[in-house]
Backbone of each chain as nested JSON, in Angstrom:
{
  "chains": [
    {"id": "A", "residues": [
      {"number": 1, "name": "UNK", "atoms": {"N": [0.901, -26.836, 2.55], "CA": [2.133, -26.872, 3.339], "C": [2.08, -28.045, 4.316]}},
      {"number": 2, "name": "UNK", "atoms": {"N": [3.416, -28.715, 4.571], "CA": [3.185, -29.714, 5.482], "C": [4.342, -29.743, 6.785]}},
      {"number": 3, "name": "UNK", "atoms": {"N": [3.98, -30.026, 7.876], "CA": [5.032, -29.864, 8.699], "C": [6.518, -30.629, 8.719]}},
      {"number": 4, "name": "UNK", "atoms": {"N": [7.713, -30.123, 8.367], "CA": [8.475, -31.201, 8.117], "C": [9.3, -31.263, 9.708]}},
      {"number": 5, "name": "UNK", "atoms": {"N": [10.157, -32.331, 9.895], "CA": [11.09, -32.487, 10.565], "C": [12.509, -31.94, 11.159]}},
      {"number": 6, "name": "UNK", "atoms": {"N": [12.871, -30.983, 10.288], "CA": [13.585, -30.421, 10.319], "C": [13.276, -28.923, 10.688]}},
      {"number": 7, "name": "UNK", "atoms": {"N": [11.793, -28.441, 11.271], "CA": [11.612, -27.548, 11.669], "C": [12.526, -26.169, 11.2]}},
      {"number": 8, "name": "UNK", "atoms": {"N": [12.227, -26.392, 9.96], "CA": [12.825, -25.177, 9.088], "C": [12.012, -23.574, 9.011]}},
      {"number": 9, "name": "UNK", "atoms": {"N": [10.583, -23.57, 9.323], "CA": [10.051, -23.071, 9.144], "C": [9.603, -22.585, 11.242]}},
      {"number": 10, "name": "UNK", "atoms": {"N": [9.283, -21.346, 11.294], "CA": [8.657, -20.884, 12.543], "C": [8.272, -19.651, 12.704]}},
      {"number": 11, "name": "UNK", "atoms": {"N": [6.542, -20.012, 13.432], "CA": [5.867, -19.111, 13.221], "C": [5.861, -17.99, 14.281]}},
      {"number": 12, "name": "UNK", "atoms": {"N": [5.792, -17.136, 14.03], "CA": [6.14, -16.009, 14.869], "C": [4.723, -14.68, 15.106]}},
      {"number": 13, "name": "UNK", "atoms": {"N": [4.339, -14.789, 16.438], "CA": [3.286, -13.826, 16.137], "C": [3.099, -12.742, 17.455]}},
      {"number": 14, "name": "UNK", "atoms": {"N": [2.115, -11.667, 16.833], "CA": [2.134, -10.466, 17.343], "C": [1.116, -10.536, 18.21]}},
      {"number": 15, "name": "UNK", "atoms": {"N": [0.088, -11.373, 18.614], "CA": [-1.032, -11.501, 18.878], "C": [-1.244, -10.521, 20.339]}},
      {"number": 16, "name": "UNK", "atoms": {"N": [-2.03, -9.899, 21.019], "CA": [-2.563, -9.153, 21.518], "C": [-3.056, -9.037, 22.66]}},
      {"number": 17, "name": "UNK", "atoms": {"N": [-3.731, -10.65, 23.043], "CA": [-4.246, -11.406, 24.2], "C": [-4.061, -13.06, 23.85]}},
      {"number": 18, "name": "UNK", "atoms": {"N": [-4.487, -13.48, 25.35], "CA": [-4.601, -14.674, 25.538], "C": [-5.005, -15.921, 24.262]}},
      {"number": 19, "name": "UNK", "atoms": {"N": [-5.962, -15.22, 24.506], "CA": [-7.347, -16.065, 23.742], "C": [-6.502, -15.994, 21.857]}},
      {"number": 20, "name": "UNK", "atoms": {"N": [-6.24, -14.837, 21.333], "CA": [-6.049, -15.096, 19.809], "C": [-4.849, -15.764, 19.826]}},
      {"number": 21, "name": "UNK", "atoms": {"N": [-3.517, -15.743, 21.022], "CA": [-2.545, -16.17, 21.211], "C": [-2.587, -17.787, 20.668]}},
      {"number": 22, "name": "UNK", "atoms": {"N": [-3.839, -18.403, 21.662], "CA": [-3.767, -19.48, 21.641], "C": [-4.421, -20.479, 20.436]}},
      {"number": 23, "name": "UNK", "atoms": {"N": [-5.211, -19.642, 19.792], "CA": [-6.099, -19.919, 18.999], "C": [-5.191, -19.979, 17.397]}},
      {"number": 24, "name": "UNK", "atoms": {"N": [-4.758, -19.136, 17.404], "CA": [-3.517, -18.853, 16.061], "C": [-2.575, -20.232, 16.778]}},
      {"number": 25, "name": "UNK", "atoms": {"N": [-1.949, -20.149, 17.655], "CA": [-1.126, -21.144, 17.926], "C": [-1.512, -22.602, 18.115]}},
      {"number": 26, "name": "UNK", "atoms": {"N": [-2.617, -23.124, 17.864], "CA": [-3.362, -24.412, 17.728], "C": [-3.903, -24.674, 16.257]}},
      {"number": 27, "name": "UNK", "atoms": {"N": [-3.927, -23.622, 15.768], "CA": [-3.909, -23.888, 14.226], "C": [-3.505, -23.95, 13.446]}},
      {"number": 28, "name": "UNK", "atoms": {"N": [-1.794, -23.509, 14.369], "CA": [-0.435, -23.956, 12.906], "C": [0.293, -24.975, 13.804]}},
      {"number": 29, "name": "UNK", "atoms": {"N": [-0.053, -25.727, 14.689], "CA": [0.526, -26.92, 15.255], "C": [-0.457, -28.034, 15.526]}},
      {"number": 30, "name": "UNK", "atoms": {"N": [-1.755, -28.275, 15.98], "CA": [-2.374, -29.032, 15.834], "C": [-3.542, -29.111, 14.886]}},
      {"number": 31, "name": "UNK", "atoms": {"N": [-3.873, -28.099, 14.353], "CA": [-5.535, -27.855, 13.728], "C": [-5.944, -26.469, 14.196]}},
      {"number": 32, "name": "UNK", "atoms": {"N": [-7.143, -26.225, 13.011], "CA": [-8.032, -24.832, 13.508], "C": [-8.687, -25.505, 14.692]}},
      {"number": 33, "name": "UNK", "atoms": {"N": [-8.81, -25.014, 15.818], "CA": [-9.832, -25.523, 16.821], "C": [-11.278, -25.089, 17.046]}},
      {"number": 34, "name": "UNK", "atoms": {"N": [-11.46, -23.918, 15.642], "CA": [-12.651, -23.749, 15.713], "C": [-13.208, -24.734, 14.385]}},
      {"number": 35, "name": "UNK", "atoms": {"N": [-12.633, -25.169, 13.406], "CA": [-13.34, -25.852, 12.136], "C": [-13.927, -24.997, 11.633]}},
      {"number": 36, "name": "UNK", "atoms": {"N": [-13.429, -23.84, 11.29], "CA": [-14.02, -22.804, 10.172], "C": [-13.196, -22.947, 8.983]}},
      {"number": 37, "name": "UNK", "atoms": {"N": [-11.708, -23.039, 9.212], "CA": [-11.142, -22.719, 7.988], "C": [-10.405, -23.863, 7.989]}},
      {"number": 38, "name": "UNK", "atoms": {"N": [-9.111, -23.574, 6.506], "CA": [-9.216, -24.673, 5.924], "C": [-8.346, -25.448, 6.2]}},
      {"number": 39, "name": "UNK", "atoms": {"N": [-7.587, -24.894, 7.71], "CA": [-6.741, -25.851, 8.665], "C": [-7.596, -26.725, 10.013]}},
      {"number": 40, "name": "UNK", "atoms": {"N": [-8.519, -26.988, 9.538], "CA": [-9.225, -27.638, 10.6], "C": [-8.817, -28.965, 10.362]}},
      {"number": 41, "name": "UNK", "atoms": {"N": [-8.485, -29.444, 11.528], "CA": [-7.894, -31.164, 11.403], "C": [-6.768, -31.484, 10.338]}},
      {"number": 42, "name": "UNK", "atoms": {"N": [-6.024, -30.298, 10.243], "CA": [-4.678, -30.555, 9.78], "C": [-3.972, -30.03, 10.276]}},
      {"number": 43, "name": "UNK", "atoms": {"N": [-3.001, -31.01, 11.336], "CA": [-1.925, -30.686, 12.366], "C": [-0.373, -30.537, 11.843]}},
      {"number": 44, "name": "UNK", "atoms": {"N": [-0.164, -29.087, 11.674], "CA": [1.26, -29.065, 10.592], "C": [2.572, -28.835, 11.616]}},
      {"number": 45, "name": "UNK", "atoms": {"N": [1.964, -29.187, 12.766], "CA": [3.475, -29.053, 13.708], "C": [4.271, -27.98, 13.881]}},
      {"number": 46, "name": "UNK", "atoms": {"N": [3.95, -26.647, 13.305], "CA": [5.05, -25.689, 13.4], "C": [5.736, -24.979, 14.424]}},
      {"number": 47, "name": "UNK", "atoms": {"N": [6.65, -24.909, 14.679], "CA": [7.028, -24.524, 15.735], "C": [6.563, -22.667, 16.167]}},
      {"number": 48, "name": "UNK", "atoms": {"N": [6.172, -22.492, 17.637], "CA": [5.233, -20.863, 17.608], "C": [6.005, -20.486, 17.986]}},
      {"number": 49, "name": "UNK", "atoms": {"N": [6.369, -19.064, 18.191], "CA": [6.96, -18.249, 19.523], "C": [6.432, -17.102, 19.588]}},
      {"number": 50, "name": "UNK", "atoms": {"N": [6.169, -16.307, 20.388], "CA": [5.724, -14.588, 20.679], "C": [6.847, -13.978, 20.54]}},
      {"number": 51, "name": "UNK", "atoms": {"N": [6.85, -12.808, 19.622], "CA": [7.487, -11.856, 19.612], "C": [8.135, -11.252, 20.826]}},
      {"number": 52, "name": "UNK", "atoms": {"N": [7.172, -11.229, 21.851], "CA": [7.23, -10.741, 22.874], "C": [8.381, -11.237, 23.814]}},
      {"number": 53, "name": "UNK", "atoms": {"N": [8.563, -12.909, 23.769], "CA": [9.146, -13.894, 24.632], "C": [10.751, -13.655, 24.342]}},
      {"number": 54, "name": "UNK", "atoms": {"N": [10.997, -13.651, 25.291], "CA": [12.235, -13.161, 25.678], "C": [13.3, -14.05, 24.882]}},
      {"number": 55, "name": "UNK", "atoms": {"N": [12.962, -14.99, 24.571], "CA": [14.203, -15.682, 23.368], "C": [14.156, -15.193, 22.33]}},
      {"number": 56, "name": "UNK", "atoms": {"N": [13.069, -14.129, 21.904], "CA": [13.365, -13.333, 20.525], "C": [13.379, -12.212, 20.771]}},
      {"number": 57, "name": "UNK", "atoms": {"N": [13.918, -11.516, 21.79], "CA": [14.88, -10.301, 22.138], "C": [16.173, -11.023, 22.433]}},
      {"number": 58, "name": "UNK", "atoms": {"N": [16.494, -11.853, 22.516], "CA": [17.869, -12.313, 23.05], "C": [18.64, -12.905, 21.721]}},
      {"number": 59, "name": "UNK", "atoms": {"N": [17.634, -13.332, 21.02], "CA": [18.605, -13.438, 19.439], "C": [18.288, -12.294, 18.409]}},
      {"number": 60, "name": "UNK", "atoms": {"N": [17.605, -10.9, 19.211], "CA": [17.433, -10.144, 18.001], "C": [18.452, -9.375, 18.346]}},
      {"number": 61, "name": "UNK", "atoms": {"N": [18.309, -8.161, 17.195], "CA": [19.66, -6.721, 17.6], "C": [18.754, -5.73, 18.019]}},
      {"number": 62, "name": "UNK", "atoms": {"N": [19.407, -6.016, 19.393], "CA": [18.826, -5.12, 20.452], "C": [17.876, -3.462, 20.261]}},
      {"number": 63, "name": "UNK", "atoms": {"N": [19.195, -2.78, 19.113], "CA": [18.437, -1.496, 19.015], "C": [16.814, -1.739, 18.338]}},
      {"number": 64, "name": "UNK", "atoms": {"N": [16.985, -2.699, 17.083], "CA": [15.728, -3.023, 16.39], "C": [14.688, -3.42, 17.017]}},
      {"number": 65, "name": "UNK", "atoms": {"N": [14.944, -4.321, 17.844], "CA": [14.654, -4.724, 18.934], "C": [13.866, -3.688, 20.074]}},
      {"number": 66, "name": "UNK", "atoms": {"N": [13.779, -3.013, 20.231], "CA": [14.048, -1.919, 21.224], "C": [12.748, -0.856, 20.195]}},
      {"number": 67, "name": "UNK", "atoms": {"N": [12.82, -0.879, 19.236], "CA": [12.392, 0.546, 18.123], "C": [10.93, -0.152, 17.576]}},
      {"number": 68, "name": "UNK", "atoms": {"N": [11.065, -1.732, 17.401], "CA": [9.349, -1.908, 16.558], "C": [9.066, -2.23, 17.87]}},
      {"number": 69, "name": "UNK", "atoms": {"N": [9.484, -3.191, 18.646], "CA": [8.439, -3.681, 19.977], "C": [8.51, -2.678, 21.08]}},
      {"number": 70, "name": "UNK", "atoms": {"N": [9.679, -2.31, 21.571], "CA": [9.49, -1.178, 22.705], "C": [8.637, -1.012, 23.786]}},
      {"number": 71, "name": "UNK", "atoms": {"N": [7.719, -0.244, 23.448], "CA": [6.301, -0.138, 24.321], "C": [5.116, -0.966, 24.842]}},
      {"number": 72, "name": "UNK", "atoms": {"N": [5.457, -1.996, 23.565], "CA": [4.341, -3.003, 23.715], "C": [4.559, -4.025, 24.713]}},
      {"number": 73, "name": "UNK", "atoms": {"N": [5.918, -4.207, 25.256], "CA": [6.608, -4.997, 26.205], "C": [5.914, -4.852, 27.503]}},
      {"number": 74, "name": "UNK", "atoms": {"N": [5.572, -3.457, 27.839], "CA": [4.993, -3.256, 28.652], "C": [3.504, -3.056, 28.712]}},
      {"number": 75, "name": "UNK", "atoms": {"N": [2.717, -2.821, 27.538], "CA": [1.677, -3.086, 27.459], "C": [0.524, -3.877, 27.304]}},
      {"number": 76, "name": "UNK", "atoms": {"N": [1.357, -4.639, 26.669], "CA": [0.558, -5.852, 26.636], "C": [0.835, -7.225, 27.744]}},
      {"number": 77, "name": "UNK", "atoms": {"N": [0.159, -7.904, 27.839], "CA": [0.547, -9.281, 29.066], "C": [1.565, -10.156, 28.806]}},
      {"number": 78, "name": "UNK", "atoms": {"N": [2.638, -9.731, 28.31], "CA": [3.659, -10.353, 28.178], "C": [4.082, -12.184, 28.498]}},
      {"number": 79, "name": "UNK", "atoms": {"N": [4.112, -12.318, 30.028], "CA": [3.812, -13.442, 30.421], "C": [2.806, -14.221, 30.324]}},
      {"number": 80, "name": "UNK", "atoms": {"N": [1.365, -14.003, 30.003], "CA": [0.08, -15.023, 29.665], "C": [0.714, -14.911, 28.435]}},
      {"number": 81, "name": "UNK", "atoms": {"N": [0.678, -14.088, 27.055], "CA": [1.109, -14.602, 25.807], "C": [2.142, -15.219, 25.293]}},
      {"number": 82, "name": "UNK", "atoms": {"N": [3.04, -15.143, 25.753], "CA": [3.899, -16.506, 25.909], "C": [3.808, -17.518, 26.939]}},
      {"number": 83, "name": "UNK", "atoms": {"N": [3.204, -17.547, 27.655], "CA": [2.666, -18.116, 28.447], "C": [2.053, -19.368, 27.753]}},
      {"number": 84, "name": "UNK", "atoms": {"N": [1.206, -18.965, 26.424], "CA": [-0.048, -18.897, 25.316], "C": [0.924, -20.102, 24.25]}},
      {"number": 85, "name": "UNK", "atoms": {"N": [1.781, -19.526, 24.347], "CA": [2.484, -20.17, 22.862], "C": [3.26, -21.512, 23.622]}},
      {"number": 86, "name": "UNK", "atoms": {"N": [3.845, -21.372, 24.784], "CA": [4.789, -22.4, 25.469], "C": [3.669, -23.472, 25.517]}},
      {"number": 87, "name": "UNK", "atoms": {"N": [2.504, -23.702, 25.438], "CA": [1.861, -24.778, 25.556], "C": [1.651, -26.087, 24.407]}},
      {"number": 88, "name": "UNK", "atoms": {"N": [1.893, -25.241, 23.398], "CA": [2.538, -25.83, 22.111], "C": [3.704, -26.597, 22.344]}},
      {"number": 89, "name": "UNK", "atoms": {"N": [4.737, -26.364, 22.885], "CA": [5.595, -26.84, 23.032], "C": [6.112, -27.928, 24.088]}},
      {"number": 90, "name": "UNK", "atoms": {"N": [5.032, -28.341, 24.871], "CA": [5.122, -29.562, 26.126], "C": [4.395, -30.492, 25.286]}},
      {"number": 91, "name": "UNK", "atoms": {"N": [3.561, -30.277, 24.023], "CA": [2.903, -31.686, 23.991], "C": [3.792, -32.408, 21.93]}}
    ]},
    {"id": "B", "residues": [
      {"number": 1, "name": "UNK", "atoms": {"N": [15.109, -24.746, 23.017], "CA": [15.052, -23.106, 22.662], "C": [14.929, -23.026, 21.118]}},
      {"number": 2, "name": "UNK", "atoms": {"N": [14.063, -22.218, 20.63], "CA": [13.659, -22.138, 19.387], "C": [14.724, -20.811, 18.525]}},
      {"number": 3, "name": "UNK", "atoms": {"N": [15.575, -21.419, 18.011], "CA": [16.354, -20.862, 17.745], "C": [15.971, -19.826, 15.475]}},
      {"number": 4, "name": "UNK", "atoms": {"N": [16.357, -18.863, 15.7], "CA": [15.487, -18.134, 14.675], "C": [16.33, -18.053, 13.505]}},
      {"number": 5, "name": "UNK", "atoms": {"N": [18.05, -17.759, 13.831], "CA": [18.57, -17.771, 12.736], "C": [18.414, -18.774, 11.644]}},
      {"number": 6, "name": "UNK", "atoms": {"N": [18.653, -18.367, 10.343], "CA": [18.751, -19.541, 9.281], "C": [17.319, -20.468, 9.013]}},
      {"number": 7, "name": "UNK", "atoms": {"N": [16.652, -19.585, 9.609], "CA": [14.69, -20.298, 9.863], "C": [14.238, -19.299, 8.782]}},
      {"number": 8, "name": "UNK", "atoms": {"N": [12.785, -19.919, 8.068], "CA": [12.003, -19.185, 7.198], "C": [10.975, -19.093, 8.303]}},
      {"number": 9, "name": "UNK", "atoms": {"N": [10.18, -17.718, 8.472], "CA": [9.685, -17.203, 9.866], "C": [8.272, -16.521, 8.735]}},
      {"number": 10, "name": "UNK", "atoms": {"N": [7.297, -17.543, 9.51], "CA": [6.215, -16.633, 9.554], "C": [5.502, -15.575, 10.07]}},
      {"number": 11, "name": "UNK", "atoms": {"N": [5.164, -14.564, 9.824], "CA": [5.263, -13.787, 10.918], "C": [3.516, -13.336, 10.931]}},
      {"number": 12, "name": "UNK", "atoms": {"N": [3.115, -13.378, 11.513], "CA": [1.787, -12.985, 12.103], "C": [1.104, -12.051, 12.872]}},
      {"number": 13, "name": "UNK", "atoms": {"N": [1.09, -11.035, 12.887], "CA": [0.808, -9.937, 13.537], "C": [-0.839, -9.318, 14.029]}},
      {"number": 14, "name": "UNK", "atoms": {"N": [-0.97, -8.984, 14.498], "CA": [-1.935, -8.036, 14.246], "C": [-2.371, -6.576, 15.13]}},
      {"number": 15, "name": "UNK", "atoms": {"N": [-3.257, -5.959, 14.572], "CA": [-3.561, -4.625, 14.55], "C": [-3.232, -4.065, 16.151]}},
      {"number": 16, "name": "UNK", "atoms": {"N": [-3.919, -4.771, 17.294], "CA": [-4.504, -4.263, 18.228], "C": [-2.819, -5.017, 19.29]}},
      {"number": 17, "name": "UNK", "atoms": {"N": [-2.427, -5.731, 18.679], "CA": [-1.04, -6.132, 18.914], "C": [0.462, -5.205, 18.495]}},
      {"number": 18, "name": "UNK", "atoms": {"N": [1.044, -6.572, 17.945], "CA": [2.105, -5.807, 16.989], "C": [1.771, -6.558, 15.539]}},
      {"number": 19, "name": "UNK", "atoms": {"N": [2.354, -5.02, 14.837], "CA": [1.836, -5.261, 13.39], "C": [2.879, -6.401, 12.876]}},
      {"number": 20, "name": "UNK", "atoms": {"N": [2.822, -7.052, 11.622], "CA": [3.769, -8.179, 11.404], "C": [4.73, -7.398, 10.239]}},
      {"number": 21, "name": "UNK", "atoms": {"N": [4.774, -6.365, 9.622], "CA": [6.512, -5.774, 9.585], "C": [7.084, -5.826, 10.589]}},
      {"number": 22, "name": "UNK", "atoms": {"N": [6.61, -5.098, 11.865], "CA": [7.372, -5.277, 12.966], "C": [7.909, -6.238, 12.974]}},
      {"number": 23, "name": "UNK", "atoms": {"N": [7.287, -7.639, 13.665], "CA": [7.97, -8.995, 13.239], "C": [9.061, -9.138, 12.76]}},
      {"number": 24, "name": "UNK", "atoms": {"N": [8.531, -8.767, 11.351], "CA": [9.348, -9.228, 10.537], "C": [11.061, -8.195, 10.381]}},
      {"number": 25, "name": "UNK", "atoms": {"N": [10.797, -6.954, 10.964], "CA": [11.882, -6.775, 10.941], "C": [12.915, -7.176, 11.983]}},
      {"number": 26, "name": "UNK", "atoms": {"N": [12.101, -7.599, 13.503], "CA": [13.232, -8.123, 14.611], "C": [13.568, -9.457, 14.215]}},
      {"number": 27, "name": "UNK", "atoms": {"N": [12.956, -10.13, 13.296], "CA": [13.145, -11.598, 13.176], "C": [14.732, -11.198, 11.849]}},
      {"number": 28, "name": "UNK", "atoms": {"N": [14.439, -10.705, 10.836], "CA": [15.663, -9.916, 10.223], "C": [17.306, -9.645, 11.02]}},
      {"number": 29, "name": "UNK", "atoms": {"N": [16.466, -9.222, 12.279], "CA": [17.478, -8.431, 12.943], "C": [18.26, -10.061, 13.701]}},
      {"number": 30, "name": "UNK", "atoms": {"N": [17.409, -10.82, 13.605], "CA": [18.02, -12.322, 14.448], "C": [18.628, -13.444, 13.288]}},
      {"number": 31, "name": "UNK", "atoms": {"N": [18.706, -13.116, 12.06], "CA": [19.279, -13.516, 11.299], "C": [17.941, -15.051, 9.964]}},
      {"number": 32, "name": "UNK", "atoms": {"N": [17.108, -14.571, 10.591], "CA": [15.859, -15.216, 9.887], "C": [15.387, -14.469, 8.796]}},
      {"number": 33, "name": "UNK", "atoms": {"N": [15.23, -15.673, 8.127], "CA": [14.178, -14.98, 6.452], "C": [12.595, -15.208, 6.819]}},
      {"number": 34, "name": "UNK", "atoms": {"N": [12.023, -13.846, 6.655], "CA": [10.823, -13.792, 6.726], "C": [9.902, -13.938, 5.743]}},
      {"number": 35, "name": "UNK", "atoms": {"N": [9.557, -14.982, 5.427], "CA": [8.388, -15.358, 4.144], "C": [7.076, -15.177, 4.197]}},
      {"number": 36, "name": "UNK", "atoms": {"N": [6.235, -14.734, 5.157], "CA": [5.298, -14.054, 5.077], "C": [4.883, -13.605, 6.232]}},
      {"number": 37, "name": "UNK", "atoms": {"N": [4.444, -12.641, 5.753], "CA": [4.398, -10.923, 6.773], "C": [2.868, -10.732, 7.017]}},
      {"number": 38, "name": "UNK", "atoms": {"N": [2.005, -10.387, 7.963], "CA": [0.463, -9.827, 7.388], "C": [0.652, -9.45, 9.014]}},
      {"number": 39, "name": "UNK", "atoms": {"N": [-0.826, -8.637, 8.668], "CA": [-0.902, -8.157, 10.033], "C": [-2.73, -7.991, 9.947]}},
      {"number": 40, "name": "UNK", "atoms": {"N": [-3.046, -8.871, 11.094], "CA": [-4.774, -9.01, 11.116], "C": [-5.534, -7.771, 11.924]}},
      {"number": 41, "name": "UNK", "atoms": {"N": [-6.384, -7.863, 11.646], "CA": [-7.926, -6.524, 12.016], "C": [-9.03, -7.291, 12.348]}},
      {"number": 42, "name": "UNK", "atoms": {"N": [-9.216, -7.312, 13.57], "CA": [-10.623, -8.105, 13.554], "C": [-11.604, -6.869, 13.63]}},
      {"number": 43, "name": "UNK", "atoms": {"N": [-11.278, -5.841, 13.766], "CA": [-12.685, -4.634, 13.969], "C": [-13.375, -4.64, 12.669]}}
    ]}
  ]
}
């Protein structure tokens, strides 16, 4: 797969904490940053976002919205994990 | 703003998080095609 221009493609994730937040999100936009697998030093640009981040409750339907994520809004660190993914997006 | 409709959406999930049906069904609900779904376990 290669990153195209037209940012057709975006990755979307569930991640849990900080740390896998950022780690998943450096390996579908710049490289694996650990060099284990087989995206190491291949930077495919994709655009990230957290489930969590409030621009994907604001374009989802609310009830659905509301029924898979719900609880986790509040359970998990909401702000560091998108927090996590927005860093992708300044450089 | 990363806009979702009319996007092919990977969705990435995992266990100790949210699972990636989940994902994949609010990304549905925003007018995105979801082309691949998984949901990770590191235990």
């Amino acid at each position: 797969m290669r990153a195209n221009g037209d940012n057709e493609v975006v990755v979307v994730l569930g991640t849990p904490d900080r740390d896998s937040t950022e780690i998943v999100t450096q390996t579908v936009t710049t490289g694996d940053p650990s060099y284990a697998g087989p995206l190491s030093g291949i930077p495919l640009g994709l655009p990230v976002i957290h489930v969590l981040d409030e621009r994907v409750a604001a374009q989802s339907d609310p009830a659905t919205y509301s029924s898979e994520i719900g609880l986790m809004l509040d359970a998990l660190e909401t702000d560091a994990l998108v927090a996590a993914t927005r860093t992708s997006e300044s450089g | 703003m990363t806009e979702l409709s009319g996007k092919c959406v990977i969705a990435i999930g995992e266990r100790d998080g949210i699972p990636g049906p989940a994902i994949a069904e609010v990304v549905r609900s925003a007018g995105a095609r979801e082309v691949v779904s998984f949901t990770q376990c590191f235990v």
